[in-house]
N, C-alpha and C positions, 0 to 999 in steps of 0.2 A: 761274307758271314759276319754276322755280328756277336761280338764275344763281350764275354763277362769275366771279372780275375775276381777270384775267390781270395784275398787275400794280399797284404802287401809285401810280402820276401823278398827279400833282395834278387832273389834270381827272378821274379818277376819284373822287378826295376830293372835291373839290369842287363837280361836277356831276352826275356819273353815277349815283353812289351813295345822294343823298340824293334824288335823281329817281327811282329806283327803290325808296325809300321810301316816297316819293310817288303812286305806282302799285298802284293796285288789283292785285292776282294776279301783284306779281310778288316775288321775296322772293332776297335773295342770300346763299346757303349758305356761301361757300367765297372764301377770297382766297390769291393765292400771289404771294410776290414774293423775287425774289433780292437783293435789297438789306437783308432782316431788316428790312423796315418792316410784314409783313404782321399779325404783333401787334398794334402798337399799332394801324391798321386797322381790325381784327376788334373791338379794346375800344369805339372809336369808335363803331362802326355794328352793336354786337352782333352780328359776324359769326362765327356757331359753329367752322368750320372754315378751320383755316390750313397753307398747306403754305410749304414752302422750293423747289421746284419750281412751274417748269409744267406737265412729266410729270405729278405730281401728281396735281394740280387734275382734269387730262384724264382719270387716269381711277378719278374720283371716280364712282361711280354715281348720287348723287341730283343731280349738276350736270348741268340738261339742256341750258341756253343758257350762252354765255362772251363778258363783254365785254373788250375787247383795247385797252387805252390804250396799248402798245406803242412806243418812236421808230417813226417809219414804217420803218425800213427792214427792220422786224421782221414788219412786219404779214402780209404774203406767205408766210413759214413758219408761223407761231401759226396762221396761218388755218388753212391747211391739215392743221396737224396737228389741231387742233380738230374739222375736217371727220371725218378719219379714227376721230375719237373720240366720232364721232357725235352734238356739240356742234352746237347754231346757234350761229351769229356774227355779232354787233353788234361790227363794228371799226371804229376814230377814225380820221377821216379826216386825210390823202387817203390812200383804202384800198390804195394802190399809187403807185409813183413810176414808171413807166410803165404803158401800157396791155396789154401782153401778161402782166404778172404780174398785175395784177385780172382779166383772165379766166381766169388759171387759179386763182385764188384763188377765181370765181363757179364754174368748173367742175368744180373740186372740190368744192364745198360739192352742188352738184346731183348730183353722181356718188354723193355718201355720202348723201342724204335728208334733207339739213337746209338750213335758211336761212342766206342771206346778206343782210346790211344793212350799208353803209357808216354811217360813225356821222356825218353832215350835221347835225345837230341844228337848226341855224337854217330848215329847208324844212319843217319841222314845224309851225312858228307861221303861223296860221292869215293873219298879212298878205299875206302874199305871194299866197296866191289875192287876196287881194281887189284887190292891185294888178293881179294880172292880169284881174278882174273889170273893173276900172277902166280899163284899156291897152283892151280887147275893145269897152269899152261911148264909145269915143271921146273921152277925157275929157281928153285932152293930143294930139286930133288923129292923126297917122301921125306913126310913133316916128321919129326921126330920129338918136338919141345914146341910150345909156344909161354913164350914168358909175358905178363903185363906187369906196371907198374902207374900207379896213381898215387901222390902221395902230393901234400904241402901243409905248410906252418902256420900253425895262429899261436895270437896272443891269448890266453889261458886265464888272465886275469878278472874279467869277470863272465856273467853267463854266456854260457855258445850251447847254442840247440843241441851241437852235435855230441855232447857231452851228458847229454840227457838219454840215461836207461830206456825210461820209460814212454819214452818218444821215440824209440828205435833210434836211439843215438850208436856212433863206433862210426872208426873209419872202412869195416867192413860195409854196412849199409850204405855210407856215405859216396865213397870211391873206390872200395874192393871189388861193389858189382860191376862196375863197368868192364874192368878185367873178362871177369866171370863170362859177361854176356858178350864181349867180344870175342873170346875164346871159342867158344859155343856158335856163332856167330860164322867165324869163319869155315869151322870145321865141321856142324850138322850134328854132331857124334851124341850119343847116351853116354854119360858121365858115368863109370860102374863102380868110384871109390872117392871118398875127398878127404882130405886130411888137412891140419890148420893150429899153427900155432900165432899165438897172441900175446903180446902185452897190454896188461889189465891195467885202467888209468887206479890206483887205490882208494881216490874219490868221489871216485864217478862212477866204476864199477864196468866201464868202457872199454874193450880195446882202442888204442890208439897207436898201435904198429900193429899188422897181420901180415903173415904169410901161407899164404892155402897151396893146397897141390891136387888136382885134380887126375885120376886116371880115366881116359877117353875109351869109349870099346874099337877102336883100330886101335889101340896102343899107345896115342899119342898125351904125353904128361903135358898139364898145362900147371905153369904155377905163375901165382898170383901176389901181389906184394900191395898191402895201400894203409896208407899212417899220416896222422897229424903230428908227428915227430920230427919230418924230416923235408927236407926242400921240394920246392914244386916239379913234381915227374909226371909224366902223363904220354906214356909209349908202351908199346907191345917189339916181341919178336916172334919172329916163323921161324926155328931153327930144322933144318933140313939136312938131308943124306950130303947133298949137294954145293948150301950154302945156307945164309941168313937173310931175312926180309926182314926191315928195322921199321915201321911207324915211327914217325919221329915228336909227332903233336896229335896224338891219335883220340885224344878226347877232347880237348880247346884248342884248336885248327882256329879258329875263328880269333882267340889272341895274337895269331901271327895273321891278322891281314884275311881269316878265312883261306887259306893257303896250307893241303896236306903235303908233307914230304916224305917218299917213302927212298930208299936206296935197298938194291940189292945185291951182295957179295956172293962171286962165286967161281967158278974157273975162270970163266971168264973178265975178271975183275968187277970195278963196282959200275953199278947204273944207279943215274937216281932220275925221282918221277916225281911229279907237282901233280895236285889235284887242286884246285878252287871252289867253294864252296858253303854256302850261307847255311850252315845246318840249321839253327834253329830257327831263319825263314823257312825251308826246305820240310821241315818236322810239320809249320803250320801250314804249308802248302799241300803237303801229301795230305796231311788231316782232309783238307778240305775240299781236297779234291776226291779223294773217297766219298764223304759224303754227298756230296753234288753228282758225283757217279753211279754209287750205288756198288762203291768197288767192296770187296771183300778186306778187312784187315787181322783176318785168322791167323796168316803167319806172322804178323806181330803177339798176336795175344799169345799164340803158343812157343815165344822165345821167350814173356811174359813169364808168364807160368813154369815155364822150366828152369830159365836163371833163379828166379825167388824160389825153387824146391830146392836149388842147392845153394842160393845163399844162409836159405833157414837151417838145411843141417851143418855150413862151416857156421853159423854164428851160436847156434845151441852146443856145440861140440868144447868143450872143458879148456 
């Protein structure tokens, strides 16, 4: 598959790109970015083709996929005009800042004949099933809590996107949802209450520490923690009748070597389990093998859809 990067963000330099080096059949033609950063890019990652445009890019012929690093509050148009330009699209999540513009962001890509994939990358690495293997096969008893945390530090001193209101800036959007969508994730459940306190950056108008609380219809609380305040976290727990199931790098598995670690405490004492795993090759391989298939990817759109319904009511919530 030949792909097009809308865009030069760092998480395209830095993840997306060289993961799709990494990737058997897929090869990226074309980069466009309005900042004049898409040269140097292109020398980077011997990328043949550069435009000064998205137009561009869109209607490039031999670009048949386009990935969309995009601020989110961009992502809702690019999609769509991508759609129209008879592009798939692999867009960086959260693929929408409410839930009514990602379905029309899924509905347009279905209207024009091409895929849509939110860019989740961490649901890829193969842990997470095995946690859920692990939750299924009673190994922490009947769930009773699941905790996540995402959080890490920057320097503040001049602009950071993430700091931007009106770009769907906050460490909720940022790395609260992933919490969110793992939680949901492991357990299937309809959310029936959420709750969420915040600290408000007074300049920005941002959270920059959140803590949400989720109640699951079995019963199960899930709460949530993610902040540009505080050192880099990135794990979940399963707490159970029985015992605890800890993720120990459950969203950048890939900074330690691509290597997930999970341990689990219980009468029995502790076990621990290693998982390996190229998530964001994995991400553009599922991609495209869907499409090359003709697979269906509904169950992503509808964990899509549902994590952004409740990340919009914890981040509208006072």
């Amino acid at each position: 598959m030949k792909w097009g990067i809308l865009g030069a963000a760092n998480i395209a330099k830095k993840a997306l790109i060289p993961a799709m080096k990494r990737t058997d059949g897929a090869e990226v033609v074309a980069v466009a970015s309005l900042s004049g950063k898409e040269e140097a890019l292109a020398e980077q990652f011997q990328i043949p083709n550069t435009y000064d445009s998205y137009e561009a890019l869109l209607e490039d012929s031999e670009v048949e996929a386009v990935y969309i690093p995009l601020p989110n509050h961009l992502h809702k148009e690019w999609t769509i005009k991508a759609a129209q330009a008879g592009k798939h699209v692999l867009c960086e999540k959260p693929a929408a800042l409410n839930r009514q513009d990602a379905e029309e962001m899924i509905q347009a890509c279905e209207e024009h004949g091409v895929y849509f994939l939110e860019a989740f990358m961490y649901q890829f690495h193969p842990q997470h099933d095995k946690v859920k293997q692990l939750v299924n096969d009673g190994a922490v008893g009947e769930v009773a809590m699941i905790r996540a945390s995402f959080s890490f530090f920057f320097d503040r001193s001049s602009y950071n996107i993430r700091l931007d209101q009106e770009k769907g800036g906050g460490s909720l959007w940022d790395v609260g949802c992933y919490g969110v969508h793992s939680a949901l994730n492991i357990m299937n459940e309809n959310v029936m209450d959420v709750q969420v306190t915040k600290r408000i950056d007074p300049e920005h108008g941002v959270d920059t520490t959140a803590a949400a609380a989720l109640l699951l219809e079995n019963g199960v609380v899930v709460q949530v923690d993610s902040s540009f305040d505080a050192v880099m976290r990135n794990e979940y727990e399963v707490v159970g009748s029985e015992g605890v199931l800890k993720v120990h790098d459950a969203y950048r598995p890939d900074k330690e070597d691509h290597i997930g670690k999970i341990t689990v405490q219980n009468d029995q004492g502790e076990k621990t389990y290693t998982e390996e795993g190229d998530q964001y090759s994995l991400q553009v391989k599922t991609f495209m093998e869907a499409v090359k298939n003709g697979d269906s990817l509904k169950k992503y759109h509808e964990a899509t859809l549902t994590y952004i319904e409740i990340m919009e009511q914890l981040t509208r919530k006072p």
